[in-house]
DONUSE-422983 format. One record per residue: residue in three letters; z, x negated, y of N, C-alpha, C, O in turn. Coordinates in steps of 0.2 Angstrom, whole numbers, plus 5000, padded with zeros to 4 digits. Each point is the difference from the previous one (the first is absolute). Layout:
// residues N
AlaZXYZXYZXYZXY ...
This chain:
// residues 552
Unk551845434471500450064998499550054996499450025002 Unk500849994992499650064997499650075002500350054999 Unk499549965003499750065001500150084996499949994994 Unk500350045007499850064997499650044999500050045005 Unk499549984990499550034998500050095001500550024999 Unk499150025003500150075003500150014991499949974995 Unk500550115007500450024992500649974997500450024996 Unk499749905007500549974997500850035001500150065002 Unk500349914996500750025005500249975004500249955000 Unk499750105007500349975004500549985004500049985005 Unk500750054990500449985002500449954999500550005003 Unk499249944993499949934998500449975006500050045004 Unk500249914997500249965006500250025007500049975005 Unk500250114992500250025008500749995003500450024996 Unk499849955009500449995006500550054997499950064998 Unk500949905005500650074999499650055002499950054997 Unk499949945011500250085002499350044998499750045003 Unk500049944991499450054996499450005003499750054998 Unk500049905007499549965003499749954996500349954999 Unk499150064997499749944997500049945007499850025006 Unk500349914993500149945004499050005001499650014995 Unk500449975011499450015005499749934997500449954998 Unk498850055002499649944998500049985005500349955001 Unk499550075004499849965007500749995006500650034999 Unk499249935006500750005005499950045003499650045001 Unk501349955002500050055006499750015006499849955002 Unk500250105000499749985008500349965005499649975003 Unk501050024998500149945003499849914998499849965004 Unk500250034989499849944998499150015001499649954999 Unk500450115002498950004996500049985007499949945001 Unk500250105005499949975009500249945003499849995006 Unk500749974991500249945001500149924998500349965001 Unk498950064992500349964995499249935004499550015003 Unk500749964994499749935000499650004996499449995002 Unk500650014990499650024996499450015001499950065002 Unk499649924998499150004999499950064998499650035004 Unk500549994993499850074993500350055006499650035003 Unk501149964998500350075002499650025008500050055003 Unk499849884998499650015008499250034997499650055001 Unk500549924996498950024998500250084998499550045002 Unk501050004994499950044998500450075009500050075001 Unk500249875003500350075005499049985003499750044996 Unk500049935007499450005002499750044996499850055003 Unk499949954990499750054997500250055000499750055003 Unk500949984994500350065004499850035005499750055000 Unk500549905006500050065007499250005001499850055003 Unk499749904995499450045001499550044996499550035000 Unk501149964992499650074997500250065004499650045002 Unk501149964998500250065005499550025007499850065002 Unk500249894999499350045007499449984999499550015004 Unk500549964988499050045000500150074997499550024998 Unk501050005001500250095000499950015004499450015001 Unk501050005005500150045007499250005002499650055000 Unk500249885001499349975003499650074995499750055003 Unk500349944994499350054995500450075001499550045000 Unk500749975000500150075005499850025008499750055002 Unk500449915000499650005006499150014998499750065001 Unk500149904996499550004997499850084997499750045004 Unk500449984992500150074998500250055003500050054998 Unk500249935010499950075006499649995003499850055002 Unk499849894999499349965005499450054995499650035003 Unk500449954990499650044996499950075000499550035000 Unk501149995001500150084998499750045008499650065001 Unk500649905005499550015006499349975000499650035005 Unk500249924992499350044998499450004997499449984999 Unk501150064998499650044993499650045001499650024997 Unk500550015010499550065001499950005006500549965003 Unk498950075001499849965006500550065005500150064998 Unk500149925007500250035007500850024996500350055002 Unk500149914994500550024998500649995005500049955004 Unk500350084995500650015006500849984994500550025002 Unk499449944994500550014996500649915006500650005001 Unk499049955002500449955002499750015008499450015001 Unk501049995004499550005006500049905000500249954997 Unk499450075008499849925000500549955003499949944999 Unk500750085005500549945001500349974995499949954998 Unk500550124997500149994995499549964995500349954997 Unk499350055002499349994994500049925003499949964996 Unk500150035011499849905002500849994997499949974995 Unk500950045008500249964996500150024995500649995000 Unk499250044993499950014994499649915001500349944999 Unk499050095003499549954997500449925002500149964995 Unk500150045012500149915001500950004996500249965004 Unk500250074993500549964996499650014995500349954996 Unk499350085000499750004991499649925003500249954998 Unk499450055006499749945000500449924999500049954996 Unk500650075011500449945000500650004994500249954998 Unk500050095001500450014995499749954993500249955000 Unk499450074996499649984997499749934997500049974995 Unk499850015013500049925001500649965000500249964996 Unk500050075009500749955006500550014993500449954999 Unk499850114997500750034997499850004994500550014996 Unk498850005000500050004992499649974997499950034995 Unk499749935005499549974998500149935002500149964995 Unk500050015010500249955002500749984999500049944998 Unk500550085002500749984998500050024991500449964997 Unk499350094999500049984995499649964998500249984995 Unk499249995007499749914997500749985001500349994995 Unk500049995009500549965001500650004996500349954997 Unk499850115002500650034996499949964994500449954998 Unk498950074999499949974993500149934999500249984994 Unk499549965010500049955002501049965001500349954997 Unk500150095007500750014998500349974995500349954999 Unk499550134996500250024993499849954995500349984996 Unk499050005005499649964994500049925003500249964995 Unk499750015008499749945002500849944996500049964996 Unk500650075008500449964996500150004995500449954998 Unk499350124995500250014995499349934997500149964996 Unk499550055006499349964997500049945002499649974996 Unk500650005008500149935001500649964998500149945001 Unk500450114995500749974998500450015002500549984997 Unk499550045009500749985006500750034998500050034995 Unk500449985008500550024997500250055005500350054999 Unk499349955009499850045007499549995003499649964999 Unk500450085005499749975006500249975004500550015003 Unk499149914999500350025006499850025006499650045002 Unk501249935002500250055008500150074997499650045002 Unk500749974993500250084999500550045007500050065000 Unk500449905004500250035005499750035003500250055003 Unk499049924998499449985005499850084998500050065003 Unk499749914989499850064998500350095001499850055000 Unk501049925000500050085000500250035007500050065001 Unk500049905005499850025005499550025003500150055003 Unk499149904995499650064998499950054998499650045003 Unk500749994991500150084998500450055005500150064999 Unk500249895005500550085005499549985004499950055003 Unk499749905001499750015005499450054998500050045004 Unk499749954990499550034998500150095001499650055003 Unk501049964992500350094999500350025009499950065002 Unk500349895003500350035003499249995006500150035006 Unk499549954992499450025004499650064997499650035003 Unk500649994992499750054997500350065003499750055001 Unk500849954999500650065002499949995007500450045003 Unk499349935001500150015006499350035002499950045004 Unk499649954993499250035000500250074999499950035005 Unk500249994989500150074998500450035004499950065001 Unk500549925003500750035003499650035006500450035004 Unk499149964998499549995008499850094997499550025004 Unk500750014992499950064997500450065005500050055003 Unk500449904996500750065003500149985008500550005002 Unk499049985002499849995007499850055002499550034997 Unk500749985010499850075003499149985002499850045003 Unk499949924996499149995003499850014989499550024997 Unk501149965000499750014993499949924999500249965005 Unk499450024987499949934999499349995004499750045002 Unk500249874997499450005001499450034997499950024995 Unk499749985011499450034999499349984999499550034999 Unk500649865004499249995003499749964994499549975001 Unk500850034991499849974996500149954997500149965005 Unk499950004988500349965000499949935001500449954998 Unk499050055007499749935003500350015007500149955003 Unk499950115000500350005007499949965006500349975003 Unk499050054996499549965007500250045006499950065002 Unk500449895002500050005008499350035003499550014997 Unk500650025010500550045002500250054996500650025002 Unk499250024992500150044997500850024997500550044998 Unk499449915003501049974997500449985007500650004998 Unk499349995007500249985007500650054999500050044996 Unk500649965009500450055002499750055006500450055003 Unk499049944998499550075003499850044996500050065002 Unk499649934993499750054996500650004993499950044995 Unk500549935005500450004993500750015002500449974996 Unk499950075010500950005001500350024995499850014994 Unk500849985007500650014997500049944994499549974998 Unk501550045000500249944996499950014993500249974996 Unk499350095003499649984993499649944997499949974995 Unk499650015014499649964997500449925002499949954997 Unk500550065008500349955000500549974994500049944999 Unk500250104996500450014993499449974996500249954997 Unk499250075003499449984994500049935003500049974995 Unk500049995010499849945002500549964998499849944999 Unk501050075001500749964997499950014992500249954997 Unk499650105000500150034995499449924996500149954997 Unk499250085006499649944996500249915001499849954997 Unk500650055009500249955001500349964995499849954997 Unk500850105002500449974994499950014997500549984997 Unk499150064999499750004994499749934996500149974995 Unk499550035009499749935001500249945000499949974995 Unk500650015012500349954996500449984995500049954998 Unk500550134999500149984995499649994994500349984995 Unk499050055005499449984993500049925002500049974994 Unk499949995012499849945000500749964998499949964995 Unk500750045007500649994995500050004994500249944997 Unk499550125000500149994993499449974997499949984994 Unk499550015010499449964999500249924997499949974995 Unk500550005012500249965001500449964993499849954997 Unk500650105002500550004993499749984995500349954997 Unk499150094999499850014997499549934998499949984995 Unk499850005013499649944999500449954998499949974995 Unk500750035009500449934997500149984993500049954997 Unk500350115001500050014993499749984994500249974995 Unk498950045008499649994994500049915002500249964996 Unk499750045009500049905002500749974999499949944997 Unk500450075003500549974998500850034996500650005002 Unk499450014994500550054995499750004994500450034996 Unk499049945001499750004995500549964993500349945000 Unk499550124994500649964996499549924996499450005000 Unk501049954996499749954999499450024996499950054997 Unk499549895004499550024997499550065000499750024996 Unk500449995012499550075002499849945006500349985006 Unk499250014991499449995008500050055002500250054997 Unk499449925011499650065001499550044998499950065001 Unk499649914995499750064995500050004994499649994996 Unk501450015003500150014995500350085004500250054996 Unk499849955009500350095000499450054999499449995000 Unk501050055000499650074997499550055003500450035004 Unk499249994997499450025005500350055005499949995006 Unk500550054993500650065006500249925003499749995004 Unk500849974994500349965004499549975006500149995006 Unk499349994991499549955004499850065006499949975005 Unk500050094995499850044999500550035011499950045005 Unk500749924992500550025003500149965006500250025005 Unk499649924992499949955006499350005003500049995006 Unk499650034991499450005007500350075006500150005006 Unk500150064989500250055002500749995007500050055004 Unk500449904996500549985004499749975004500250015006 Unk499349924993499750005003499750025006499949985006 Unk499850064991499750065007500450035004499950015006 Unk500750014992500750045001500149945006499850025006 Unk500549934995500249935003499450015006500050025006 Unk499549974991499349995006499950055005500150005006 Unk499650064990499950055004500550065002499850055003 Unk500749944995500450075001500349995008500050055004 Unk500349884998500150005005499450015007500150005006 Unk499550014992499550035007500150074999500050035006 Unk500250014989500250065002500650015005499950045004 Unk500849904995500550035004499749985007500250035004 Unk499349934998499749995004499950055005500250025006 Unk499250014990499650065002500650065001500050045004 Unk500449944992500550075001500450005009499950045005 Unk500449894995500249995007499750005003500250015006 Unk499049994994499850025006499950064999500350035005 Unk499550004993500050085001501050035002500250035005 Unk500249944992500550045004500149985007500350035004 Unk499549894998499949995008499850065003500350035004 Unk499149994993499450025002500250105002499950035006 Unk500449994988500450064999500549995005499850055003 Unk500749915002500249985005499750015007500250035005 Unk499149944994499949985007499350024998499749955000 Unk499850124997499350004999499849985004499550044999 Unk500449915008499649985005499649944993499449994998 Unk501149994999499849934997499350034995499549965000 Unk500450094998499350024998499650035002499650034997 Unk500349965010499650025004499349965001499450025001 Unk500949894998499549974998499550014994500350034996 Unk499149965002499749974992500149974997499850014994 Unk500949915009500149954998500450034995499850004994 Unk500850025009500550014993499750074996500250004994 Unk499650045007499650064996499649954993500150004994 Unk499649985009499649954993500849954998500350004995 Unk499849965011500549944994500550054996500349974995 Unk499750075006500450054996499850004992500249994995 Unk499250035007499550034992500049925000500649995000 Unk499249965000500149934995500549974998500149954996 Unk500450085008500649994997500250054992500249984995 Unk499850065009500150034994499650014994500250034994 Unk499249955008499649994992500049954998499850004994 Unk500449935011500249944996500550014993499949974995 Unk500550085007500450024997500050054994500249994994 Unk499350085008499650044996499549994994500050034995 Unk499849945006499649964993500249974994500050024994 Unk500449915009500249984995500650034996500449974996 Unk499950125007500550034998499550044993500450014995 Unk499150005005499650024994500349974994500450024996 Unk499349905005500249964994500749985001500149954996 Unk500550085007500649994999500250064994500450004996 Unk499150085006500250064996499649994994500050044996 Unk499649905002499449994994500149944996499749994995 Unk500749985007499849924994500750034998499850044995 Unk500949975006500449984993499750074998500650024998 Unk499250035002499750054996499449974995499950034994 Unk499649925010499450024995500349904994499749974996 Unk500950015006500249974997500550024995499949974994 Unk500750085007500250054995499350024995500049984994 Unk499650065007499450014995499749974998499650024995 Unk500449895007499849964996500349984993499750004995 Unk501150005006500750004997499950034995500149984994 Unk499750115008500150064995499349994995500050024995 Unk499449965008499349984997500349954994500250014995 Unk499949945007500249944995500450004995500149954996 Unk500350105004500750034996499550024994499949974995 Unk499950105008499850064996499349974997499850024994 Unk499849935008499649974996500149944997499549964998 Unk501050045001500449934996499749934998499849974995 Unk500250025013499749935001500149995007500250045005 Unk499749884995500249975009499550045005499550034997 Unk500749975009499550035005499449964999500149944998 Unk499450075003499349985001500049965007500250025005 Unk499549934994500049965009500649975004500049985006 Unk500450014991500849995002499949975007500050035006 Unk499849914992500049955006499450045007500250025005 Unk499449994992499350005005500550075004500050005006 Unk500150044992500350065002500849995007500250035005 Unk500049934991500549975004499949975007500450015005 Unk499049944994499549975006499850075006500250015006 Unk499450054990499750035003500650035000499950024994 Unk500650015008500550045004500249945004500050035006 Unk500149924994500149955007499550005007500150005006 Unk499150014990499649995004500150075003500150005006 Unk499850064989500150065002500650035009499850035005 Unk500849944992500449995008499849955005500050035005 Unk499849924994499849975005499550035003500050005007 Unk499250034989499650055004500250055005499750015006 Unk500850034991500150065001500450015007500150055003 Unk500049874999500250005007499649975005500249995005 Unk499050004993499650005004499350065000499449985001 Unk501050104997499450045002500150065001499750054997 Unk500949955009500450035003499650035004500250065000 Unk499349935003499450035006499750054997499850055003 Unk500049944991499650064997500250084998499650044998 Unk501549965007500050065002499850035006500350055002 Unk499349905002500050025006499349975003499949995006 Unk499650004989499250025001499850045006499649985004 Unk500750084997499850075005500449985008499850035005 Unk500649924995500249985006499649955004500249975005 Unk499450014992499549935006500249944999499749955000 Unk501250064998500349925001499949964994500349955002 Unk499550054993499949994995499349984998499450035001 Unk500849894996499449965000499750034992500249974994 Unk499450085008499650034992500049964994500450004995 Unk499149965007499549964995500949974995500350014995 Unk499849955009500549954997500650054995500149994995 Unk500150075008500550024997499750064992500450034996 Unk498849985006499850044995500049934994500350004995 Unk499349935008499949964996500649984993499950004994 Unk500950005010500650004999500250054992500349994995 Unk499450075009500250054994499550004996500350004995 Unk499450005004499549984992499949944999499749984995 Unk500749975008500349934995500650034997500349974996 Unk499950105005500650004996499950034993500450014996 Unk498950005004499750014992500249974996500150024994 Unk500049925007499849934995500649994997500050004994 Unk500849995010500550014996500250084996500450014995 Unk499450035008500250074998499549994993500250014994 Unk499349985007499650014993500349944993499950014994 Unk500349945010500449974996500450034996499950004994 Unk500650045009500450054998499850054996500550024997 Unk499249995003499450064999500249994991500450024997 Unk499049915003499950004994500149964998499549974997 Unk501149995001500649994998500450074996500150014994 Unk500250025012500250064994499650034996500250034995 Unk498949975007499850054996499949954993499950024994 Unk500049905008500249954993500550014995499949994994 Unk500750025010500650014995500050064998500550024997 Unk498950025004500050074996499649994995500150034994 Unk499349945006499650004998500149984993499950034995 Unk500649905004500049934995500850044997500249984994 Unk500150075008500750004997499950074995499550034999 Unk501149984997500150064996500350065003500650004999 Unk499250035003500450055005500350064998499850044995 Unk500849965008500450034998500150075005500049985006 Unk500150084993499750045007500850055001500050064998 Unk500449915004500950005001499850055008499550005004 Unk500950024997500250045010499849955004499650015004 Unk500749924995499949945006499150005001499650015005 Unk500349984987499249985001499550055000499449985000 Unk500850095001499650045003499850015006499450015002 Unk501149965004500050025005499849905003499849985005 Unk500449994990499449935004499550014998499749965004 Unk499850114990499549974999499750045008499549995004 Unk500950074996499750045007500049995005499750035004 Unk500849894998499949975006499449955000500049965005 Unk499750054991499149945002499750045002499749995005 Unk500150074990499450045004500250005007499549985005 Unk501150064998499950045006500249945005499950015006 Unk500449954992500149955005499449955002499949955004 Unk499850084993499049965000499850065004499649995005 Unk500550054994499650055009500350005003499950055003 Unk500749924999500450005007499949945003500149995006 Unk499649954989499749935002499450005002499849975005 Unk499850064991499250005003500050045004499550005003 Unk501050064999499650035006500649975007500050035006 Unk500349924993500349985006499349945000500149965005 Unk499650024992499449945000499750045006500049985005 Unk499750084994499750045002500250035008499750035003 Unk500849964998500350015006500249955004500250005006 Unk499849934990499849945005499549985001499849955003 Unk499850104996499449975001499850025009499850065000 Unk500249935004499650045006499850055001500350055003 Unk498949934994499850085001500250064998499850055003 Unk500649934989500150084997500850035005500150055002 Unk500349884999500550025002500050035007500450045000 Unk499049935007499850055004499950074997500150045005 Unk499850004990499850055000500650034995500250065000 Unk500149914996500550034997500749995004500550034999 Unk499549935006500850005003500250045001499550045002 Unk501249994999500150074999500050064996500450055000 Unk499449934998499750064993500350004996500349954998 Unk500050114997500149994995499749974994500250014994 Unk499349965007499949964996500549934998500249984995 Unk499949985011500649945002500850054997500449974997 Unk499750125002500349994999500250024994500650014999 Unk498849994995499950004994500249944999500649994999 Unk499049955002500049925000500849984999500349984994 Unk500150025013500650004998500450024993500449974997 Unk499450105003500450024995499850004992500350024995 Unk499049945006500049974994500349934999500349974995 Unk499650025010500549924999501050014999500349984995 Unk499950045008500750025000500250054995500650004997 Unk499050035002500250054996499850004990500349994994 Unk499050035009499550004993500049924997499949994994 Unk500349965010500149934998500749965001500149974996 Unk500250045008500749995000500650034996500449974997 Unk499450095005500650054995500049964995500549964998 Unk498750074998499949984993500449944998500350014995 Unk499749945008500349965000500949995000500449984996 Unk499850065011500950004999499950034992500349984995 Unk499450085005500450024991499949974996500449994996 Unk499049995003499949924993500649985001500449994995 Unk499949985011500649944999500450065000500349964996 Unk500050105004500550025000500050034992500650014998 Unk499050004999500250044994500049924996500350014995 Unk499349925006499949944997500849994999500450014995 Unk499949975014500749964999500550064998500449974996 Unk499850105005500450064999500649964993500649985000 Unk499050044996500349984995500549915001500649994998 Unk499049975005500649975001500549985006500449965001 Unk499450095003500650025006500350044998500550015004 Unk499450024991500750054997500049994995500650024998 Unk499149964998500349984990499750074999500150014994 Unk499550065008499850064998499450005002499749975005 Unk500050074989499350024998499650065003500150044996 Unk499649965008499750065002499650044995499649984996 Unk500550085005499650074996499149985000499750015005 Unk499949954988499450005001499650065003499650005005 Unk500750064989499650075001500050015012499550015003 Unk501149984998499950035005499949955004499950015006 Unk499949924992499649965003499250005003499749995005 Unk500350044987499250015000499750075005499549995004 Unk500950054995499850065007500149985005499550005005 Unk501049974996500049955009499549975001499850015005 Unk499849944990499349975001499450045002499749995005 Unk500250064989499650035000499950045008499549995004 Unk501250054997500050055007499749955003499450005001 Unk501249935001499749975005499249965005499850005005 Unk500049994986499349995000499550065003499649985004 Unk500550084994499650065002500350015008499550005005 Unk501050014997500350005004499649955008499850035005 Unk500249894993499849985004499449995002499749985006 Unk500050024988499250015003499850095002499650025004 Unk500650004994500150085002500050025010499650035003 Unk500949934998500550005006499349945005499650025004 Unk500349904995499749975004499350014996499750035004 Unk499949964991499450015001499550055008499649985004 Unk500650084993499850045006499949965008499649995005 Unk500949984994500049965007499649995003499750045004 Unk500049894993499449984999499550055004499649995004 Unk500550064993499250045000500150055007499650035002 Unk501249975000500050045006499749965005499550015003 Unk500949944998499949945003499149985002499849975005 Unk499750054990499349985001499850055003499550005003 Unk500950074997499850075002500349985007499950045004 Unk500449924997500050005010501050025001500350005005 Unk500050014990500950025001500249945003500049954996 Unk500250045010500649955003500650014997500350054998 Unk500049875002500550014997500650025006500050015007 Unk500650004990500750045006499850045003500150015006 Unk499550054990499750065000500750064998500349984995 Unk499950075009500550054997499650054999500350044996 Unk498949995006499750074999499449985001499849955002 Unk499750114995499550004998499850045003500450035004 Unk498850014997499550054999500050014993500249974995 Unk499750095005499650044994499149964999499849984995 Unk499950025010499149985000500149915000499549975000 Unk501050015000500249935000499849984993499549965000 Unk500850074994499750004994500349974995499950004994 Unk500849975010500549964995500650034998500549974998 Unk499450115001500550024996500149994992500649994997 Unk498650024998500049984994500349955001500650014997 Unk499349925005500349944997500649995004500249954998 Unk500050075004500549995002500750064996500650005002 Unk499050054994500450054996500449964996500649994999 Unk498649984997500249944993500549965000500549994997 Unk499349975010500649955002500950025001500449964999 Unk499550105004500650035000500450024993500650015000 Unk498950014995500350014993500049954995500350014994 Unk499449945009500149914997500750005000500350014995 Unk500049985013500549985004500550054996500649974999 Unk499350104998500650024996500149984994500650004997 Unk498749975000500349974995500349934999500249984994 Unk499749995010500449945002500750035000500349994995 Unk499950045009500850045002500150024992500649994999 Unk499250034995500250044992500049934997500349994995 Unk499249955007500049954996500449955001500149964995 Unk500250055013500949964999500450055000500549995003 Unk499550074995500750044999500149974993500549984998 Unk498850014998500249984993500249944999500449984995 Unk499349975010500349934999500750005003500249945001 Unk500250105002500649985003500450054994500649984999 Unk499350074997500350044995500149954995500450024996 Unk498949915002499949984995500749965003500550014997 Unk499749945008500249965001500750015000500449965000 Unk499850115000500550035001500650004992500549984998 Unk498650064998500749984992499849954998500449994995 Unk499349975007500149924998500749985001500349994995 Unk499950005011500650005003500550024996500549974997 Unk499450125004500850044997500049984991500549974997 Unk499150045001499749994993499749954996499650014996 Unk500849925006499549944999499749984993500550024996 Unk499049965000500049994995499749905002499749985005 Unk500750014990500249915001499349995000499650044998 Unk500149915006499549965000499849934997499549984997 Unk501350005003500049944997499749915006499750015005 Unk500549944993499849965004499149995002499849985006 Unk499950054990499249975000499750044998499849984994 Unk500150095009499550054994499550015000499650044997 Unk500149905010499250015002499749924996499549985002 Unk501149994994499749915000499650005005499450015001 Unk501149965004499849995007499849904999500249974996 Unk499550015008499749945000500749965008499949955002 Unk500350064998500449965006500750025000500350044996 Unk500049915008501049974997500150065001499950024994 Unk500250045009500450055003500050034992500550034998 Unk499149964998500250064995500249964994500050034994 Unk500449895008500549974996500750034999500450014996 Unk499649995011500950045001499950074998499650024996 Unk501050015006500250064996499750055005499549995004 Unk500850084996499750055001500350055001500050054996 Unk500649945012499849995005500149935000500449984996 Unk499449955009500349954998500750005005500250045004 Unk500049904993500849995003500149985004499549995003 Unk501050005001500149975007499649945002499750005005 Unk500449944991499749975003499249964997499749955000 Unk500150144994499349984998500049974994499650024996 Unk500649925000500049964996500650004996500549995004 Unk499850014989500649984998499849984995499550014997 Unk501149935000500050004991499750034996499649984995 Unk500550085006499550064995499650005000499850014994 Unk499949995013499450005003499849955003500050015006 Unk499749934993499949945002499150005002499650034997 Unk500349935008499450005002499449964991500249984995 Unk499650035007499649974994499449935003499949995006 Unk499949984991499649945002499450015004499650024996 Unk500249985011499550015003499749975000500049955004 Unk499250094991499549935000499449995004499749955003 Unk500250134999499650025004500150085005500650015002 Unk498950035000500250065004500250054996500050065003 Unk500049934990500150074993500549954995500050014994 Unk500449965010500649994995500150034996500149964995 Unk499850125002500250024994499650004997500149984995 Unk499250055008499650004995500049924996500050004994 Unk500149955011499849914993500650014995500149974995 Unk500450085007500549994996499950034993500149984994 Unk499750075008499850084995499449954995499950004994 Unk499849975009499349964998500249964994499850004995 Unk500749945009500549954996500250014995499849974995 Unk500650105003500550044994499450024997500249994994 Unk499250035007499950034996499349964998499550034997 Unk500549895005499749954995500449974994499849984995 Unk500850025010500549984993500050034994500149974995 Unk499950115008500350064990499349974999500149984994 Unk499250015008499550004995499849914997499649994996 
């Protein structure tokens, strides 16, 4: 369907009753459809929607403490701000969008005409939304929501120290959250193994897809020790005698970091594979290292489920040596990764578009959130840093300053072909910009409170404590993150109202997705739009290559 450009006429093809006819479906068909696309796009949806809400939270935690002894959240309130922005964040938007994207693109990139188990898949998405609606809902509970965090270590989580059916809601709520992310895990892995169109080996697919399968992989492996841990904690909220022992207080925390770890590299490969995608685009050449990089994200998951212990150094049970050793073998494939993209930047002609802004900003800062969790696997620094705000810079250089960076690379990369419309460069580029100042603004300071002695799940200070400067800064970061998505959901918006055509391929994208059209069609491929001959993981680029030995 044609688009209409801002200033045209828009009365062009409107409906008897003076309604221009709608590009997208309705909402009954958008919540019920089988459709790969229309599910990938209700999962990205609902967890952009709550990494709003979530970052609001975030921007009241900030605003109480900005200044020391402030009274602005009392502290019941201020714990469950803190543990749903935590769990929220993990469990409801970083984790189910890697998945979302994996949905929307995997069948478009390997040929398929779906997913499959599309039934499969879309019942993880009401498992997933109606575990999220049931966390938040733990709000409107006379005890309020939960409060003990988003790892929720026993007894502290027990039904002694944690009553009411708030915290019982957060434990159904991650429940099914959950299972429906390993569903659509599930979905996704079968897809790339078996749905592939003629002529796509396996490493004939494209580094997101590959990207998606180690990613599912872990999904499949480690996410079920979480429902594990879950049930025992709701036993346990039942009957707290059962944590009265050590045994389950510890098998608790190895369960759940069985789980907790390799959830990092569920919120980080199809992101730092998306930026592989948007690097190799914008520098108009194949990705650097295809194969070797593809290895090292396999070895990458299967590490990642043996160094599980290194969050739990500080409890005794945890055999040191081995699981420090664990995590600085994970140098080896991450540096792989490393420098592979930083190859495909080096060797290519670079083109510096909105997508490739915000990949080039996810290497720096996703390199201090790796080398300093190097540093907190380590032992001894992690004996002195656990706790601390500094573990909670670290994170949030990983999830944020390295992850985010990454959902928006893939989201302003694919935009244009999930909607056939072009996003505002200019107001691109201020989203960048802000965001940039923004998050190093907000977690840098961390860092530096964290060496100054600030514990973290802190609601108030001293004056003589000494962490009001940095914690001022961090608070006026955290507003400009809040100005820097008011502009990316404004940019997102006249996109929408105001579409200017994109056209099928306006980034000369290297992979099948950007053969079809724009949005593609129902079942992905047509006549029109016919798959093209796959000779390798950049299909278009050998084709673009092909044509334009021939004109010479």
């Amino acid at each position: 369907m044609t688009l209409t450009a801002p200033g045209r006429d828009r009365d062009r093809g409107r409906a008897p009753g003076g309604r221009p006819p709608s590009r997208y479906p309705s909402g009954r068909r958008l919540l019920l459809s089988t459709d790969h696309k229309r599910i990938g796009l209700l999962v990205l949806g609902t967890s952009l929607a709550l990494l709003f809400l979530l970052g609001v939270l975030a921007l009241l935690m900030r605003a109480q403490l900005a200044r020391p002894e402030s009274g602005f959240l009392d502290s019941a309130v201020y714990n469950q701000f803190f543990t749903i922005h935590g769990s929220g964040m993990i469990y409801l938007v970083m984790t189910p969008f890697a998945i979302g994207l994996g949905v929307y693109l995997v069948p478009l990139q390997v040929g398929a005409p779906n997913i499959a188990l599309p039934r499969t898949t879309l019942l993880g998405y009401w498992l997933y939304a109606t575990g999220a609606v049931i966390m938040l809902a733990g709000f409107a509970t006379p005890h309020g929501a939960h409060a003990a965090g988003w790892f929720s270590y026993p007894p502290l989580a027990d039904g002694r120290y944690s009553p009411g059916p708030g915290s019982d809601m957060w434990v159904a709520g991650v429940f099914l959250s959950t299972a429906g992310v390993i569903l659509m895990g599930w979905a996704v892995l079968w897809t790339a193994l078996r749905k592939r169109a003629e002529g796509m080996t396996m490493l004939r697919m494209p580094l997101f897809s590959w990207s998606m399968v180690a990613t599912c992989l872990m999904v499949i492996g480690a996410f079920p020790a979480l429902l594990a841990a879950l049930v025992l904690l709701g036993i346990g909220r039942a009957d707290p005698s059962v944590f009265d022992s050590n045994l389950w207080i510890i098998g608790y925390q190895h369960l759940f970091w069985f789980y907790g770890h390799p959830v990092v590299y569920v919120m980080f490969f199809p992101y730092l594979a998306a930026v592989g995608e948007v690097l190799a685009t914008f520098a108009r050449r194949p990705f650097f290292g295809f194969r070797l990089t593809v290895l090292s994200l396999l070895v990458f998951a299967g590490l990642s489920m043996s160094v599980w212990g290194h969050h739990m150094f500080t409890t005794g049970q945890a055999t040191n040596d081995y699981y420090s050793l664990t995590s600085i073998a994970l140098l080896v494939p991450a540096g792989i990764e490393y420098f592979a993209m930083l190859g495909t930047i080096l060797g290519g002609a670079l083109v510096f578009r909105p997508p490739m802004l915000f990949a080039l900003a996810f290497i720096p800062q996703f390199l201090i959130g790796g080398l300093t969790g190097i540093m907190v696997g380590t032992p001894v620094i992690d004996y002195q840093a656990h706790d601390s705000y500094f573990v909670v810079a670290h994170l949030h250089y990983v999830l944020f300053a390295g992850s985010a960076f990454g959902l928006f690379a893939a989201f302003y990369f694919w935009f244009p072909k999930v909607t056939g419309a072009m996003l505002d460069d200019r107001l691109s580029h201020v989203h960048f910009w802000l965001l940039v100042a923004g998050t190093n603004l907000t977690f840098l300071p961390m860092f530096f409170l964290g060496l100054q002695g600030m514990s973290r799940r802190i609601v108030s200070y001293a004056e003589f404590d000494g962490f009001g400067t940095l914690n001022l800064l961090a608070s006026i970061g955290a507003g400009l993150l809040a100005v820097a998505m008011l502009v990316f959901v404004y940019n997102v918006w006249t996109s929408l109202r105001w579409p200017r055509p994109a056209g099928d391929d306006p980034w000369q994208g290297q992979t099948l997705e950007w053969a079809t059209s724009s949005p593609p069609p129902r079942l992905n491929y047509t006549p029109e739009h016919p798959l093209p001959p796959i000779t390798s993981y950049a299909p278009l680029y050998d084709l673009r290559r092909t044509e334009d030995g021939r004109a010479h």
